[in-house]
Structures are given as C-alpha cells and as structure tokens.
C-alpha positions in Angstrom: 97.5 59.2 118.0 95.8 56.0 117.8 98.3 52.7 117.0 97.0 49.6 115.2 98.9 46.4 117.0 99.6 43.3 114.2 100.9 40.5 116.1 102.4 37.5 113.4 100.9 39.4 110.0 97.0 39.5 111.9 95.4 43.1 113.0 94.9 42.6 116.6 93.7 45.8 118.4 93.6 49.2 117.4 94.4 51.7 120.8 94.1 54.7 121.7 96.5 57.0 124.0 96.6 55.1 127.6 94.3 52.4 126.9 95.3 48.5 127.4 94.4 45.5 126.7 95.2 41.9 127.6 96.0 38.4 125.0 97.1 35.4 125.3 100.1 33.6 123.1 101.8 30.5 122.9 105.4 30.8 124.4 107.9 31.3 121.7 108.5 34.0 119.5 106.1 36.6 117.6 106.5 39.1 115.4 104.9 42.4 116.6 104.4 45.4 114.4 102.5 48.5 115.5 101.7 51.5 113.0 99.8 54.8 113.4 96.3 54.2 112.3 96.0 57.5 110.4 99.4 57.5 109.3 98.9 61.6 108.1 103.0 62.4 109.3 104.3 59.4 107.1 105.2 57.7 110.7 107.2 54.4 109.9 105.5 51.3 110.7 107.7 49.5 113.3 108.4 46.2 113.4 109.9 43.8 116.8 110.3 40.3 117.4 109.2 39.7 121.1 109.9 36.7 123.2 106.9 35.3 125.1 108.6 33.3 128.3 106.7 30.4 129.9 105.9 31.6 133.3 106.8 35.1 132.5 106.3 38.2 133.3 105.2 39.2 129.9 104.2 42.9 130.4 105.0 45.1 127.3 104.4 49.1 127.1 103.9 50.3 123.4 105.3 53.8 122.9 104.8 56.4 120.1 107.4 58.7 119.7 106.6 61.2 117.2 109.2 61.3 114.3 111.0 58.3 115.8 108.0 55.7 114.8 106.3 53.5 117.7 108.0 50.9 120.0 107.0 48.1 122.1 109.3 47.9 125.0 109.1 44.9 127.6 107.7 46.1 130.6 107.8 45.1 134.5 106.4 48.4 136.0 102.4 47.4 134.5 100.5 46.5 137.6 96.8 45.9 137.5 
C-alpha cells in the first residue's frame, strides 16, 4: 500500500512499500502525518509530532499496519 508523507500541512512524498527517501528540516519540532494514498479500507490518517535534534541521528521508519493506521517510529537501525 502506498503512504502519502505531509510534513507541517505540505504533501511531501508519496512511497511505496520499502522505498526511502531523504529531507532536510530545521531542528525543532514538525508535525508529521502519513495516510494511505488509496485510502479503499477507510485506514485512519495518522498524525505525530517528531522532534528533529541538532546533530541527531534523525532516522525515522514509517510503518503501515493494516487496521491499526500507519506510524512513523524514530529509527537508529537505518544505515545507508
């Protein structure tokens, strides 16, 4: 299922299952929302405040979980 990723109220990137992609924010906070592009099983559209640190890491894994809605979880594990 592809996701659409909305980061502070702007369509950012639609993905598909496994891809990635890379951006660049300001450090502070940002409102991230992710929703199923064809939305055909009436998934909820999530919604998650995410912290960007200066100096990070600032590695985030986005998860669908069918009947749950999708996440964004912050991620040290994503290596390039």
């Amino acid at each position: 299922m592809d996701a659409i990723v909305v980061i502070d109220g702007k369509n950012s990137v639609i993905l598909k299952p496994s891809q990635r992609f890379e951006f660049y924010l300001a450090p502070g906070n940002h409102m991230f929302s992710i929703k199923p592009d064809k939305n055909l099983l009436s998934e909820p559209m999530s919604e998650t405040d995410i912290e960007i640190r200066p100096n990070g890491p600032n590695s985030f894994r986005l998860r669908l979980i069918s009947g749950d809605g999708p996440r964004i979880e912050r991620s040290v594990q994503i290596q390039d």
